[in-house]
Each structure stands twice: as structure tokens, then as C-alpha cells.
C-alpha positions in Angstrom: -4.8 83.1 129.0 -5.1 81.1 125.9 -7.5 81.5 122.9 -8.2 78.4 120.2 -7.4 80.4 117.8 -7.8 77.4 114.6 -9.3 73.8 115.2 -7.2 71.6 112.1 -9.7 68.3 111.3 -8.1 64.8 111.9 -6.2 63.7 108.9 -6.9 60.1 108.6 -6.2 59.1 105.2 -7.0 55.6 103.9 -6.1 53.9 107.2 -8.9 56.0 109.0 -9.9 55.1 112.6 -8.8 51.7 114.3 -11.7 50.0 116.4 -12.5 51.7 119.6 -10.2 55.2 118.6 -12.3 58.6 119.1 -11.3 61.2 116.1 -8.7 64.1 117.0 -8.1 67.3 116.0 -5.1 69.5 116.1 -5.9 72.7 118.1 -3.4 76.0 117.3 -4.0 78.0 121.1 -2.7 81.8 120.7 -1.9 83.9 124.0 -2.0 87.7 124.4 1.5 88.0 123.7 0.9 86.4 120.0 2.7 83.1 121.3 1.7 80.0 120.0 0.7 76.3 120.6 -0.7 73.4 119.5 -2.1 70.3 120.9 -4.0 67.1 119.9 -7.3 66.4 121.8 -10.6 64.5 120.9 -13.1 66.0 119.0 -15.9 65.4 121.3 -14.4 66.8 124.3 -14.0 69.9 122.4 -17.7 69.5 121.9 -19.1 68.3 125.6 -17.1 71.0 126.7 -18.8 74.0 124.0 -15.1 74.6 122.9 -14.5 76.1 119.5 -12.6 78.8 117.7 -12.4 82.0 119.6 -13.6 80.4 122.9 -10.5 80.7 126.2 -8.7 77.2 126.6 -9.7 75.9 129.9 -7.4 77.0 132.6 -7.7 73.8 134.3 -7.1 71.4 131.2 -4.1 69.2 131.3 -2.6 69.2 127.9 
């Protein structure tokens, strides 16, 4: 099982968004055994979905 252990805001610098591009984040997911991952997803699926830090990745979710 897998925890989002940090959510990292999207880093867009003075280039920010191109038209039609949702905002990412960088999600750091920890496992019982202390391993670790990260992953880019959008920012409002972590939302529609109620994610955030502390909540279990969804088992189901292709990365």
C-alpha cells in the first residue's frame, strides 16, 4: 500500500502554462517498507479524487 506522503507544487517559472495544459504536481508516495516514489499527476485529479497528504494512493491508479 502506498501513502502520499508530500505533494511538491508545479514549478512553472516564467514560461508558466501553455494554452489548454492543466497544472501538475510532483507526488513523493512512501510504502510500509519506507520505500519511495514519485510521480507527476494533475492537480485536479488529486482534488476530484479528495487525495492529499496522508491519504492511500489509489490501488487501481495507473501511474
Amino acid at each position: 500500500m502506498w501513502k502520499i506522503k508530500q505533494i511538491f507544487d508545479g514549478d512553472y517559472g516564467c514560461e508558466e502554462l501553455a494554452e489548454g495544459q492543466t497544472p501538475r504536481v510532483s507526488v513523493m508516495l512512501v510504502d510500509e517498507a519506507g520505500a519511495k516514489k514519485y510521480i507527476t499527476v494533475e492537480d485536479k485529479w488529486l482534488t476530484d479524487n479528495g487525495l492529499d497528504e496522508g491519504s492511500v494512493w489509489p490501488e487501481d491508479t495507473d501511474e
